[in-house]
C-alpha positions in Angstrom: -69.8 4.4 53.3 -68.6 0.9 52.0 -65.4 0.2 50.2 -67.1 -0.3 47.1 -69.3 3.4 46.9 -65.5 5.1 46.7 -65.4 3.7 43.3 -66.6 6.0 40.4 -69.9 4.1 39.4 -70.5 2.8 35.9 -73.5 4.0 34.2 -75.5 1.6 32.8 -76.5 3.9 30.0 -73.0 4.3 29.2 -71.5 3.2 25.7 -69.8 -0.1 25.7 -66.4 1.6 25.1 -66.6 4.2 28.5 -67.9 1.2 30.4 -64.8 -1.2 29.4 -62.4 2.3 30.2 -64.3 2.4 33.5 -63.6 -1.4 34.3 -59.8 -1.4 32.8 -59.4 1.9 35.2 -60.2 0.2 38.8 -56.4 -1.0 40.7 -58.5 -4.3 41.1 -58.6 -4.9 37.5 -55.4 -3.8 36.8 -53.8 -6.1 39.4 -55.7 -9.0 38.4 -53.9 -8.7 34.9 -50.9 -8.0 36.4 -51.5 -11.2 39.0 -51.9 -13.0 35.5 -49.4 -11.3 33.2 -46.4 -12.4 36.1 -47.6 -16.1 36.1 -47.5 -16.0 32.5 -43.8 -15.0 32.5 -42.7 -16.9 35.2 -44.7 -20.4 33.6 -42.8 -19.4 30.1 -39.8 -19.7 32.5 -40.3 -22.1 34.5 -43.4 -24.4 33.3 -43.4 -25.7 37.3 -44.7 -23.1 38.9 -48.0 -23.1 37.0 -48.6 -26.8 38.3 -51.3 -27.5 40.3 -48.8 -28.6 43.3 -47.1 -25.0 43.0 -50.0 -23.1 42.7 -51.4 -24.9 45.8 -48.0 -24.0 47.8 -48.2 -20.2 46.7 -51.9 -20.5 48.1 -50.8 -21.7 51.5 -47.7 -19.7 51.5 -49.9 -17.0 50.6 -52.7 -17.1 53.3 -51.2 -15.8 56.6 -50.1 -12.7 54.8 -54.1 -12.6 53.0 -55.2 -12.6 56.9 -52.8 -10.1 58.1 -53.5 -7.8 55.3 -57.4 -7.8 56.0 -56.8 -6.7 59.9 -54.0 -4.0 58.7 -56.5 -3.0 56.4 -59.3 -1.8 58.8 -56.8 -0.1 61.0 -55.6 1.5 57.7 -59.0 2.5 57.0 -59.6 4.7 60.7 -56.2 6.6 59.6 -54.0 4.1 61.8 -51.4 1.9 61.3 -50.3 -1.8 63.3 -47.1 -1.8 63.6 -47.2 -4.7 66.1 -48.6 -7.1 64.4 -46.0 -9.6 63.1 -44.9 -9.2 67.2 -48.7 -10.2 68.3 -48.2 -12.9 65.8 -44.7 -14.3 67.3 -45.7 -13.7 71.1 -49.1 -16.0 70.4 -47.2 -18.4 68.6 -44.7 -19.0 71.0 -47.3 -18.8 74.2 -49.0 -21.8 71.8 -46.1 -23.9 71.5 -45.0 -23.9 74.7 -48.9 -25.0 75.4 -48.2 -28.1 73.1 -44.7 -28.9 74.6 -46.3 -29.0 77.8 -49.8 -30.4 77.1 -49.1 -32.6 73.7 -52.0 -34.5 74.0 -54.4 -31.3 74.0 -56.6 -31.2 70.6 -55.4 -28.7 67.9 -58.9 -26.4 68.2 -57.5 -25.4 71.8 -54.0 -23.4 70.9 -56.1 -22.5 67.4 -58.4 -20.6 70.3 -56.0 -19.5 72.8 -53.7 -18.1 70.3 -56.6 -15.7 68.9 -58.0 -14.8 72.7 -54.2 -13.8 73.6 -54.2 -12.0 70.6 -57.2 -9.9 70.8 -55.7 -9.1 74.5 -52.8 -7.8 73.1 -55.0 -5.8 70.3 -57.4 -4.7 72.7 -53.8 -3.0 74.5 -53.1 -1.2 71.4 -56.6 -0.1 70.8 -56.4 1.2 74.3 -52.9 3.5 73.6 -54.7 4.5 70.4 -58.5 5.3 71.4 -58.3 6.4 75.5 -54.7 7.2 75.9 -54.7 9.3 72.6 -51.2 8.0 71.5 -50.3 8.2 67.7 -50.8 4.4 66.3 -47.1 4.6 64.8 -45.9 5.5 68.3 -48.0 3.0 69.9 -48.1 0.1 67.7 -44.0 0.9 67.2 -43.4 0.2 71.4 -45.3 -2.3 71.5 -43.7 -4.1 68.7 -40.5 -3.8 71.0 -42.5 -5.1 73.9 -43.9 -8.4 72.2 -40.9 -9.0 71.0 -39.6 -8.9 74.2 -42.4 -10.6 76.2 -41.4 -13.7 73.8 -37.8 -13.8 75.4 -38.6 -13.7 78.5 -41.2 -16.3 78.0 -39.3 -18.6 76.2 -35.8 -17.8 77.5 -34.5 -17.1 74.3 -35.1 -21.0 73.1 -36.1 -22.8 70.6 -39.0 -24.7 69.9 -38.9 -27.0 67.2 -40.8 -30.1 66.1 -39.9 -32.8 67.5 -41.3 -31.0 70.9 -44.8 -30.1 69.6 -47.3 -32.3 69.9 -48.4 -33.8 65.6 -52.4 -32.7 66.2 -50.7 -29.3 66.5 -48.4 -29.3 63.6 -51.0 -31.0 61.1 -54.3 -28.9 61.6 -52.9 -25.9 59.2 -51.6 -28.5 56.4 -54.7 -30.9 57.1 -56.9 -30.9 54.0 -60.9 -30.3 53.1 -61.8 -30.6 49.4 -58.2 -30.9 48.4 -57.3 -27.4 49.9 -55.5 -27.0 53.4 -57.4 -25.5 56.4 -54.6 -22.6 56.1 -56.6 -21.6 52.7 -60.1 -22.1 53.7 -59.4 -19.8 57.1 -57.9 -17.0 54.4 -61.2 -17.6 52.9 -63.5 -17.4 56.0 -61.5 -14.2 57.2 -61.7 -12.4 53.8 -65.7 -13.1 53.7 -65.8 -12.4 57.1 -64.0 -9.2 56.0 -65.9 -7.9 52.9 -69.3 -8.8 55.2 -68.4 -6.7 58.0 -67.1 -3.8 55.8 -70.0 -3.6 53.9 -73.3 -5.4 55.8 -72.5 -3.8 59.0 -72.7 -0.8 60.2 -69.8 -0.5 62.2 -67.3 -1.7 59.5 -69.0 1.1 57.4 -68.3 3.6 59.8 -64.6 2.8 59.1 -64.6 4.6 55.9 -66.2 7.6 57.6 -63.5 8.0 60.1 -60.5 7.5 58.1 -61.9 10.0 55.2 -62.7 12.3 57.9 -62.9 11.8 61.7 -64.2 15.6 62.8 -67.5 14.9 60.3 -67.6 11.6 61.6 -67.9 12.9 64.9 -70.5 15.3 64.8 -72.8 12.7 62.5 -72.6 10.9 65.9 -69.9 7.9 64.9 -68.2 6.9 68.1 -64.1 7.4 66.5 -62.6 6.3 69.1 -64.9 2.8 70.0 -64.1 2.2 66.0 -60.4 2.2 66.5 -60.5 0.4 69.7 -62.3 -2.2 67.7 -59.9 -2.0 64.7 -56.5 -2.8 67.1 -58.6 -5.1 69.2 -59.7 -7.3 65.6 -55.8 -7.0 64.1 -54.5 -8.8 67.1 -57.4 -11.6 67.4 -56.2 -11.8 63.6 -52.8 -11.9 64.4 -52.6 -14.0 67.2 -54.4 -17.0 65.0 -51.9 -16.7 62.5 -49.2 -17.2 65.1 -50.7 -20.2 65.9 -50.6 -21.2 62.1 -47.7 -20.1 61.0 -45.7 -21.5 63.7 -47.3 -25.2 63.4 -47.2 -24.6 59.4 -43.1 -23.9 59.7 -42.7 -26.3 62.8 -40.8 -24.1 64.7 -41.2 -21.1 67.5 -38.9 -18.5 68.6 -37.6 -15.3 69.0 -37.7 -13.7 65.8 -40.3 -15.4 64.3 -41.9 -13.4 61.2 -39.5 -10.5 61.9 -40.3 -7.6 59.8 -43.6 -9.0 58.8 -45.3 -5.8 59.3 -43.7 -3.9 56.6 -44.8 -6.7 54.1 -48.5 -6.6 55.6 -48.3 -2.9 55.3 -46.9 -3.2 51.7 -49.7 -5.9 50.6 -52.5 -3.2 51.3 -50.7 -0.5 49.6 -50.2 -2.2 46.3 -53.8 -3.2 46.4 -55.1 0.0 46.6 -55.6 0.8 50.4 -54.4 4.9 51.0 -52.6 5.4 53.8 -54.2 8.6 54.3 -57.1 6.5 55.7 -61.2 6.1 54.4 -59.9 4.4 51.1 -59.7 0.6 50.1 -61.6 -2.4 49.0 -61.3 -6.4 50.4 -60.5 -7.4 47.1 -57.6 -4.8 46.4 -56.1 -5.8 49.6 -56.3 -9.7 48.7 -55.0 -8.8 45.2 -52.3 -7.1 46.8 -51.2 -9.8 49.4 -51.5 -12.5 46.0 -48.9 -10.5 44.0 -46.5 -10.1 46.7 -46.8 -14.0 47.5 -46.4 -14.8 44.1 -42.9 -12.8 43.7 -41.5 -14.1 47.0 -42.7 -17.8 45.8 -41.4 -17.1 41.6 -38.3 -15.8 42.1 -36.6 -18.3 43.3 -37.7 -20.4 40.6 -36.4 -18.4 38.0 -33.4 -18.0 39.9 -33.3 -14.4 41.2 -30.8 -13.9 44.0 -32.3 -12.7 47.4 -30.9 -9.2 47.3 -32.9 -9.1 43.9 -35.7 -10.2 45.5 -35.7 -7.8 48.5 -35.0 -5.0 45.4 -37.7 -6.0 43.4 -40.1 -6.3 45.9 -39.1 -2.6 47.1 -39.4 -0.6 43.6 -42.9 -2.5 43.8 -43.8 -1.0 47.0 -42.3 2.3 45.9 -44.3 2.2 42.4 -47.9 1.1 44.2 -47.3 4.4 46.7 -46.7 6.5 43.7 -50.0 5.5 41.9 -52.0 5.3 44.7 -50.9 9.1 45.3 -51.3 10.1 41.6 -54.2 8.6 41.4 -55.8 10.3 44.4 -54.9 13.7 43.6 -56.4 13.2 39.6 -59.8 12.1 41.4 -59.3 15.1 43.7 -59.1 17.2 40.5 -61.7 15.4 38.8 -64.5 15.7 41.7 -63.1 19.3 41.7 -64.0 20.1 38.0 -67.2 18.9 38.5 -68.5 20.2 41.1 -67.3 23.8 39.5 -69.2 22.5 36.3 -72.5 21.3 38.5 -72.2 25.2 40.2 -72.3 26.8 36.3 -74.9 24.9 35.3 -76.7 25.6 38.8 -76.4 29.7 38.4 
């Protein structure tokens, strides 16, 4: 079942006025005009940020948390949650740095590589709690948040990396440009494609819906649940550990605490785009959507002049308000498939 079949399909017999109350009633299309309504405000504020230069530095600010939301999006999906993956992030980032200090003259595709291999390794580790050991994901993903973050003292020694000690083919890949975009943006844009192709041209990503909207059915159609969510932790951290490589060469600096509480604005990127919680519910394009509004708050505010407690405020009543939709609106479809299928069994008798 693909992300786009949980949507209420639009006749095409339908009047032109049901159709457009079909359209305005998808969270995608109701993001997207939020997504527009805030840049309005904020250009009528401050003309700046609607710039070409701005726009392109939301865009790049933007794309690590786009990449991050499409991996916590698929474990979201098998009724899991990644904790760890801001920690995966750091630990790769740091392993790569300390790469570059001590081979500068190394070619930028090598940490890009090794970050997402050490990543995958730690995935693969979560996957493992989750799918053979049998350990909640909270549980699981929640220690080994603790242990990344404190593999990276211990590998580091509680230092700094900044710089001046990485080698400049390792710092200028993510802000290296193609077309007038950095690579940062075009690898958002391969992993959401990648994304929305596995979801719904594979089979396996389709089998995500199935487990998260119900694992026991999923089992006895023959879905292997637990190979799904091994696969699921073992893809978040091959996500994550590339974006430690990128964030770290982006920001020119590795250490300790590097993206620290990351997660919970990963986690909050899906939920305002539409992905349940409760698992087997979401769509590539909610989650992007989702990811784009948060980046465009954390990068407007400031503009406008909003202190940081506002922003950390704001940013929470948004979260708050997307959980309370997303359960409204779950429980009205609930009644809705509900009324018919009563209405289907009296016209059936």
């Amino acid at each position: 079942m693909s992300g786009h079949m949980l949507r209420p399909a639009i006749s095409l017999r339908a009047d032109p006025g049901e159709r457009l109350r079909a359209i305005l009633d998808r969270r995608e299309t109701i993001l997207a005009l939020l997504i527009a309504l805030l840049l309005l405000l904020v250009g009528s504020r401050a003309p700046v940020f609607l710039t070409p230069a701005s726009i392109d530095a939301v865009l790049t600010d933007t794309a690590v948390l786009v990449m991050l939301a499409m991996a916590q999006m698929m474990v979201i999906l098998t009724r899991g949650i990644d904790l760890s993956v801001a920690s995966m992030m750091a630990l790769s980032g740091m392993s790569v740095a300390l790469v570059s200090m001590d081979q500068p003259d190394l070619p930028a595709i090598v940490p890009l590589f090794l970050a997402t291999a050490i990543g995958t390794g730690l995935g693969a580790f979560n996957g493992t709690l989750v799918a053979a050991v049998r350990l909640p994901p909270i549980v699981a993903t929640l220690g080994t948040l603790s242990i990344y973050r404190g593999a990276i003292f211990v590998l580091s020694g509680g230092a700094w990396i900044s710089s001046h000690e990485m080698s400049e083919a390792f710092l200028a890949f993510p802000r290296d440009r193609l077309v007038g975009l950095t690579h940062l943006f075009w690898l958002a844009v391969l992993t959401v494609a990648a994304t929305a192709f596995f979801l719904n041209r594979i089979r396996w990503g389709r089998e995500l819906y199935a487990v998260g909207g119900n694992p026991a059915a999923a089992r006895y159609v023959g879905i292997p649940v637990e190979r799904r969510q091994f696969l699921v932790y073992t893809i978040s951290g091959a996500i994550s550990g590339l974006c430690g490589y990128l964030w770290v060469a982006r920001y020119a600096i590795a250490y300790t605490e590097v993206a620290y509480g990351f997660e919970l604005t990963v986690i909050a990127a899906c939920v305002i785009g539409g992905v349940s919680i409760a698992g087997g519910i979401g769509t590539v394009t909610g989650a992007v959507l989702g990811a784009l509004f948060l980046g465009i708050i954390n990068n407007a505010l400031p503009v406008i002049d909003v202190s940081p407690f506002w922003q950390t405020a704001i940013a929470g009543i948004v979260i708050l308000t997307a959980v309370v939709v997303n359960s409204r609106s779950e429980a009205a479809k609930g009644k809705r498939i509900l009324r018919e299928a009563r209405g289907t069994g009296e016209d059936g008798r």
